[in-house]
C-alpha positions as CSV (number, residue, x, y, z in Angstrom):
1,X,20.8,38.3,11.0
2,X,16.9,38.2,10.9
3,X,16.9,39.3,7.4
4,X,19.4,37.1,6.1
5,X,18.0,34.0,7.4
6,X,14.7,35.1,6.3
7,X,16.5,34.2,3.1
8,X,17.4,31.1,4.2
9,X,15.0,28.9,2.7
10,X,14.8,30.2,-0.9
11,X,16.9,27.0,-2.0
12,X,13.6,24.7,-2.2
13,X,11.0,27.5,-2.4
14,X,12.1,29.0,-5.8
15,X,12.6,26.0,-7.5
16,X,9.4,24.9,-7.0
17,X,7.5,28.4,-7.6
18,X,9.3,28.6,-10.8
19,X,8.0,25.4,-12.0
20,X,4.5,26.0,-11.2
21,X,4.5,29.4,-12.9
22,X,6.5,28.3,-15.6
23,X,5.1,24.4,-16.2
24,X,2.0,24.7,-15.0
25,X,1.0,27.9,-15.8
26,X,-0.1,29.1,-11.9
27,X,-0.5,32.7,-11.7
28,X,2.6,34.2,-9.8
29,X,0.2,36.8,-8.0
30,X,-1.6,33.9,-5.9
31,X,1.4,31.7,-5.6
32,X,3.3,35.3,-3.8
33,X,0.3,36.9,-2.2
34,X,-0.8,33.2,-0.3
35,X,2.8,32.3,0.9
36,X,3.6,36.0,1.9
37,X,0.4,35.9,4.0
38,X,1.2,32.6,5.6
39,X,4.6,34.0,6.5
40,X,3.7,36.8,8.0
41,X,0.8,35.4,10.0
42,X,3.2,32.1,11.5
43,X,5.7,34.1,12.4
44,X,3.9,36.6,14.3
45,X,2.1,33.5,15.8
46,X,4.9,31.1,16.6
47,X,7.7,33.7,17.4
48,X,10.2,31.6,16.0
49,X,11.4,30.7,12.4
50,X,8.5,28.5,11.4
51,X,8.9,28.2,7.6
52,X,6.0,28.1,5.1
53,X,6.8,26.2,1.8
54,X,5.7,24.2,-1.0
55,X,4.6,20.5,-0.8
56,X,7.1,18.8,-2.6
57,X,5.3,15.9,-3.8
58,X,2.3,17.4,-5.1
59,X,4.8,20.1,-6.5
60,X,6.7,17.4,-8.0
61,X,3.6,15.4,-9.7
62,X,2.7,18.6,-10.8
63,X,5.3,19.9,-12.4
64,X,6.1,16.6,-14.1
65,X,2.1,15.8,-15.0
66,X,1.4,19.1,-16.3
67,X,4.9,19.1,-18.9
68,X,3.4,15.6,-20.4
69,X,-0.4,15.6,-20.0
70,X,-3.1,18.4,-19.8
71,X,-4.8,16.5,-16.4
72,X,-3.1,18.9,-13.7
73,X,-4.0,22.8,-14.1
74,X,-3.9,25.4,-12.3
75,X,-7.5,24.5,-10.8
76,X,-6.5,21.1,-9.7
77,X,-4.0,22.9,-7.5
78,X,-6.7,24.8,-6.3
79,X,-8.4,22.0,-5.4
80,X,-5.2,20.0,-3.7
81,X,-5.7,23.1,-1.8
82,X,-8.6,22.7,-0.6
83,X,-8.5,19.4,0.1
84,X,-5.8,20.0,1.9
85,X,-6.7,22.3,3.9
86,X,-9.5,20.6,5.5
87,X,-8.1,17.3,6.0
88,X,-5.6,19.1,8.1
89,X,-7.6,21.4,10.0
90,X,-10.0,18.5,11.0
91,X,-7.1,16.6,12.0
92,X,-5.9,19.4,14.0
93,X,-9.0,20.7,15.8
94,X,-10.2,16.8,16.7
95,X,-6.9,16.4,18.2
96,X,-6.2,13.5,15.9
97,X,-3.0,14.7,14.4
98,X,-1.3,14.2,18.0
99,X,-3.0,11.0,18.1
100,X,-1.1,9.9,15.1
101,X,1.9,11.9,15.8
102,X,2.1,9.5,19.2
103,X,2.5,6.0,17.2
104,X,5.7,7.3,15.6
105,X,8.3,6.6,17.8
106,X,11.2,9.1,18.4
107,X,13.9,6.9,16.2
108,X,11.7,6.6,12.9
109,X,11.4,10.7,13.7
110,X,15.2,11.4,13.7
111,X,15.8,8.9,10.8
112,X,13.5,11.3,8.9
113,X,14.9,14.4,9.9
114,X,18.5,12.6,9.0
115,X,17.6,11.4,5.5
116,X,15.8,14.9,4.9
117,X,19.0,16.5,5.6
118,X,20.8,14.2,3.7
119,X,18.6,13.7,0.7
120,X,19.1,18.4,0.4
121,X,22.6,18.1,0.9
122,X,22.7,15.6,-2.2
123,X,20.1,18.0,-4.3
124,X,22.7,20.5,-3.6
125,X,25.2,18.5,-4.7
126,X,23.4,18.3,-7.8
127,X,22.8,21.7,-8.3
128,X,26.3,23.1,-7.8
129,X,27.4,20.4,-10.1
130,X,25.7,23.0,-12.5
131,X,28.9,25.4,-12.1
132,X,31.3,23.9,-9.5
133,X,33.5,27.0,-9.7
134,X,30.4,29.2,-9.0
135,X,29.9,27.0,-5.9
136,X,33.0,26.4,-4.8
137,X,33.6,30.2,-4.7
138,X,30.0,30.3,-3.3
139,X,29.9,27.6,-0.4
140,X,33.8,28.9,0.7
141,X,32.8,32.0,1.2
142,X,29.0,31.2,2.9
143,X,31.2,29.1,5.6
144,X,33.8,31.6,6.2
145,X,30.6,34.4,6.8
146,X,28.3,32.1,8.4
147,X,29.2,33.7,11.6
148,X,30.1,37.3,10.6
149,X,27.2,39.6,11.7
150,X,29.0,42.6,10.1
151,X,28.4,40.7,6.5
152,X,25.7,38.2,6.5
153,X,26.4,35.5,4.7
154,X,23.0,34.9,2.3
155,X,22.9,38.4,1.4
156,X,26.1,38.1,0.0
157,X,25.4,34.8,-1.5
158,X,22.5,36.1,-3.3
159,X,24.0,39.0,-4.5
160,X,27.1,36.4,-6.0
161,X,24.1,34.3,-7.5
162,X,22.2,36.8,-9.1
163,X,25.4,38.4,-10.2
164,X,26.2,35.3,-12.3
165,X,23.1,34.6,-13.1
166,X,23.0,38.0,-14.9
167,X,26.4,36.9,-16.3
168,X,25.0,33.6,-18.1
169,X,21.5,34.7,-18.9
170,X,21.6,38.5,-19.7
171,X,18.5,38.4,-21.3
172,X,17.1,37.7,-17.8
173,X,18.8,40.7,-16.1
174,X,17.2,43.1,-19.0
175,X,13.3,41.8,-18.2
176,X,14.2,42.7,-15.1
177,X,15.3,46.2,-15.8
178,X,12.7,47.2,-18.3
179,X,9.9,45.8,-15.8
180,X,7.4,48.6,-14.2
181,X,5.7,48.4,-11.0
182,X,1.6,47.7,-11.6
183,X,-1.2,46.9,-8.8
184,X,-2.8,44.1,-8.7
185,X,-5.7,43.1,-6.3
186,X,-6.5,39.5,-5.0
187,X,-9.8,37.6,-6.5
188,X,-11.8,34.2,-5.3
189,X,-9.9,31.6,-7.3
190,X,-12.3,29.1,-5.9
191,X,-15.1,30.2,-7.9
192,X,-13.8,28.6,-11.1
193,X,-13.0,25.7,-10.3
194,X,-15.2,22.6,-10.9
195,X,-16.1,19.0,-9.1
196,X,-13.7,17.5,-11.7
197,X,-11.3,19.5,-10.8
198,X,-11.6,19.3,-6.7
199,X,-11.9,15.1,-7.4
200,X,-8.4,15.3,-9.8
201,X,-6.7,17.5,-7.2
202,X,-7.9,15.4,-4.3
203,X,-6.9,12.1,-5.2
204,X,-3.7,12.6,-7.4
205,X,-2.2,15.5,-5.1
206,X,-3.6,15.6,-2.0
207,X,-4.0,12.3,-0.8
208,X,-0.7,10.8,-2.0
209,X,0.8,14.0,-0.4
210,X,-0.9,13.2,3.5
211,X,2.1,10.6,4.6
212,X,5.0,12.9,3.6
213,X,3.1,15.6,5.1
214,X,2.7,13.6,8.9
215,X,6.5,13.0,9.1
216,X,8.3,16.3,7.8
217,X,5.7,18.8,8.0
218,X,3.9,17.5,11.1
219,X,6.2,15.5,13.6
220,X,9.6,16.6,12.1
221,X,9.3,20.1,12.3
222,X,7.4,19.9,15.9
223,X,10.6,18.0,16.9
224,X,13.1,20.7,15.3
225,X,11.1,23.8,16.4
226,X,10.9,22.5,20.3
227,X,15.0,21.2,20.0
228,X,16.2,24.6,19.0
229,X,13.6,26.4,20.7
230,X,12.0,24.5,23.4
231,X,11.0,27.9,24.9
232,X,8.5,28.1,22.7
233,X,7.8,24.7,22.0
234,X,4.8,24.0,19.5
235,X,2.3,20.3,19.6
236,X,1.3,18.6,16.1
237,X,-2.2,19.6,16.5
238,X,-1.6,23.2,16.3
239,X,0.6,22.6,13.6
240,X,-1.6,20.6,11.7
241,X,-4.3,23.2,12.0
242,X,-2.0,25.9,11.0
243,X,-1.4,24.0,8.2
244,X,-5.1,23.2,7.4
245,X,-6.2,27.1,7.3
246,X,-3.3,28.3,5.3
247,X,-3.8,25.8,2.7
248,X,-7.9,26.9,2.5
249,X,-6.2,30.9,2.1
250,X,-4.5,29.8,-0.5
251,X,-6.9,27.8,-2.3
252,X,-9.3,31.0,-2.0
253,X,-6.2,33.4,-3.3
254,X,-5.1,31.0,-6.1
255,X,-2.3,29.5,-4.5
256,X,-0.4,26.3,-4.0
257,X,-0.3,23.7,-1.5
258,X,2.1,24.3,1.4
259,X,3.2,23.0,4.5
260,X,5.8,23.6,7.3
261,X,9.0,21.7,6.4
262,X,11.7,21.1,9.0
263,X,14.2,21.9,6.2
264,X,12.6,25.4,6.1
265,X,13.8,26.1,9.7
266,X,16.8,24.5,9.4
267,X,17.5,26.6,6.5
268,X,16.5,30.0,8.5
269,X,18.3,29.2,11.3
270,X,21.5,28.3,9.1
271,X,21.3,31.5,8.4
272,X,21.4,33.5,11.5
273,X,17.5,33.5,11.9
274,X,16.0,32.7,16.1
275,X,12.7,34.9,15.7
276,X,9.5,35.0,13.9
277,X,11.0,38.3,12.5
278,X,12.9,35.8,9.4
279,X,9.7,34.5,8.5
280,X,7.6,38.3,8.9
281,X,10.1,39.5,6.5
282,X,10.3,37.3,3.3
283,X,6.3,37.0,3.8
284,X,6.0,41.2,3.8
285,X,8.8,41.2,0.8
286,X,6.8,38.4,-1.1
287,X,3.4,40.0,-0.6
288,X,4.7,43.2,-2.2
289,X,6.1,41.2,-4.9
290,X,2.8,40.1,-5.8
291,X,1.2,43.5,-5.6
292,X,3.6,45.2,-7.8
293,X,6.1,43.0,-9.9
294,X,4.3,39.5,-9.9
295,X,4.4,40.0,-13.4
296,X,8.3,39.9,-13.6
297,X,9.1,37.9,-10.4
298,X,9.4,34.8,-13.1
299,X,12.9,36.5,-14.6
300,X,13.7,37.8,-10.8
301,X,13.9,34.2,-9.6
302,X,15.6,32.7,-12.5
303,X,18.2,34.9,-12.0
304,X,20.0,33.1,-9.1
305,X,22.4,30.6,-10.2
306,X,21.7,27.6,-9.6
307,X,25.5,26.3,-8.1
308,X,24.2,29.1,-5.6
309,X,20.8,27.8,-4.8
310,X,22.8,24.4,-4.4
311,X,25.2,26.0,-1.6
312,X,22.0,27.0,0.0
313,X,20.3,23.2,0.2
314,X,23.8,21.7,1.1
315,X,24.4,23.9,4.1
316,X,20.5,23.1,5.2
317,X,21.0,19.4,5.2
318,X,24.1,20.2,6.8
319,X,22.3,22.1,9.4
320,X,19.4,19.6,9.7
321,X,21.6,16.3,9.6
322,X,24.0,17.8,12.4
323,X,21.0,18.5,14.5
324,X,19.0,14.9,14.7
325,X,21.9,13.0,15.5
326,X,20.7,12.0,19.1
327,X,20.4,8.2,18.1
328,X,19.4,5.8,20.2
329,X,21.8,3.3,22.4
330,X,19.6,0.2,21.5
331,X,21.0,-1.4,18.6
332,X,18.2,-2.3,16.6
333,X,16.5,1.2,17.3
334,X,19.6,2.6,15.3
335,X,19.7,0.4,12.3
336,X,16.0,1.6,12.3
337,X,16.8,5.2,12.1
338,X,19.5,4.6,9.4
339,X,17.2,2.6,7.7
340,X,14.8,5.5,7.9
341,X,17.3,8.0,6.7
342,X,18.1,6.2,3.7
343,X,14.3,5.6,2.4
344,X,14.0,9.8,3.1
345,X,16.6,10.6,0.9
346,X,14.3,9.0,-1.6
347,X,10.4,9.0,-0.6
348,X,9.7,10.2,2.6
349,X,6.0,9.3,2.6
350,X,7.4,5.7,2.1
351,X,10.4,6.2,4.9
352,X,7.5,7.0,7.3
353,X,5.7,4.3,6.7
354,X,8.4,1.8,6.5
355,X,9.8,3.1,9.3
356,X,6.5,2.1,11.3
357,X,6.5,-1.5,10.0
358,X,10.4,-1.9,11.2
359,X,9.4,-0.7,14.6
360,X,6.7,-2.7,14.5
361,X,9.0,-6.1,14.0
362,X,11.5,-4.6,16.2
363,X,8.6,-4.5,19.2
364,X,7.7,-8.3,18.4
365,X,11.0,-9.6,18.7
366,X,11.4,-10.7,15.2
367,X,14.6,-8.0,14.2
368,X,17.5,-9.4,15.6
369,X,21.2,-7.5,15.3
């Protein structure tokens, strides 16, 4: 059950790696070797299913500013990296990320989680609207398995995926076959990047990213790791160094921002995953992708249908929606967290901050229900 959560968060992680080696022309071998590293070291750290994966808004902006314009490269990620990584890190070892973490009440926290849920279960909507027999065939079957230990149920949804993947692109299941293993060895990305591109990176990636970062990476997965495993409950400001150190590997490695998402876990733990062991094993399988086959792991990706990467972001919401609905008795502090949930589904940098203002007028008096 380890190994097939491990899998469990592969409906947001390939997605995003495929558009930055595709769009933005990232070399695969960083991208692997940086998130493989950071896999392996969390879950060997945190004992639990902490996830590693990309930032989605600066994977967004990316994807979309690098298609139209020539401003974001593969150095201004490098940068955003950096950046990053030691905004984070400071935050963390000052103890100011628990400082911050402390003004968000617990109601704009669980409207976040809600809406973050929601907002993958509609993406997965989406996506399976790509081939609704594929996941209709696909999500029937993931439910019926879901608790079956004898057949777990992501290995066999992968498997289905790829299967008609290979089915509707057979040109990608034959760069797959004629592709040969090949060493590669990690260099110093950081010593080609310039002060243009640290400034670009900084201020169009990183900054805009820091908000969204606080409430899903930061306070929403510190809430979901210590509700599902309050045995080994984690605080904000060692998450928020952890995420400051393995954003400055991967800006060294050539890699791409990335954070701890609460839909990681939820995703792991849909999945069968309770140990550090899920995480240990994608990140070992992942480095040795980049050492060998980085080369191909473009056409390896692409391979899953994308119905099936849908069943696999639907069933996380579901996962993470059914676990943050502990909502408050006070009247007001609901319509808060609702309101919370819906802005998630759509920004959640914006949820979080609109969240704060509604408690805010809630606290003075001035939101009546």
């Amino acid at each position: 059950m380890e190994w097939a959560g491990s899998f469990g968060d592969l409906g947001t992680f390939i997605p995003f790696v495929v558009a930055y080696i595709a769009v933005v022309k990232v070399d695969p071998f960083g991208i692997l070797l940086s998130f493989g590293a950071a896999m392996i070291v969390c879950g060997l750290y945190y004992q639990t299913p902490f996830p590693v994966q990309p930032m989605k808004a600066i994977g967004a902006v990316a994807a979309t500013q690098a298609a139209q314009t020539a401003t974001i490269t593969p150095a201004t990620l490098y940068g955003a990296s950096l950046a990053t990584g030691v905004i984070w890190l400071a935050l963390g070892l000052t103890g100011t990320a628990k400082y911050l973490a402390r003004l968000v009440p617990r109601f704009v926290v669980i409207g976040i989680v809600l809406g973050l849920g929601m907002g993958f279960m509609l993406q997965g909507v989406r996506s399976m609207s790509d081939g609704w027999i594929i996941a209709a065939v696909g999500l029937t079957g993931t439910v019926l398995l879901l608790t079956n230990r004898a057949l777990p149920a992501m290995f066999l949804l992968l498997l289905f995926g790829m299967i008609c993947g290979a089915v509707r692109n057979p040109g990608l299941l034959q760069n797959l076959l004629v592709a040969r293993p090949g060493l590669r060895l990690p260099g110093f990305a950081l010593g080609g990047i310039t002060w243009h591109d640290l400034l670009i990176g900084t201020t169009l990636l990183a900054l805009p990213q820091l908000p969204l970062t606080l409430g899903n990476a930061i306070i929403a997965i510190r809430e979901e790791n210590n509700r599902l495993f309050p045995d080994r409950a984690v605080g904000e400001n060692t998450v928020a160094a952890s995420t400051g150190l393995m954003n400055l590997a991967s800006a060294a490695l050539g890699g791409v921002p990335m954070c701890h998402g609460a839909g990681g876990m939820a995703g792991h733990v849909a999945f069968g995953a309770r140990t550090g062991g899920a995480p240990i094993i994608l990140g070992i399988l992942l480095v040795s992708l980049a050492f060998f086959f980085s080369g191909s792991v473009s056409a390896l990706f692409e391979l899953v249908a994308q119905p099936a990467l849908g069943v696999i972001l639907f069933l996380t919401g579901a996962q993470l929606a059914l676990g943050s609905c502990d909502f408050s008795k006070d009247k007001g502090e609901r319509f808060i967290t609702l309101a919370v949930a819906a802005f998630s589904m759509w920004n959640v940098g914006l949820a979080f901050l609109a969240g704060l203002a509604l408690a805010f007028i809630l606290r003075r008096g001035w939101l009546r229900l």
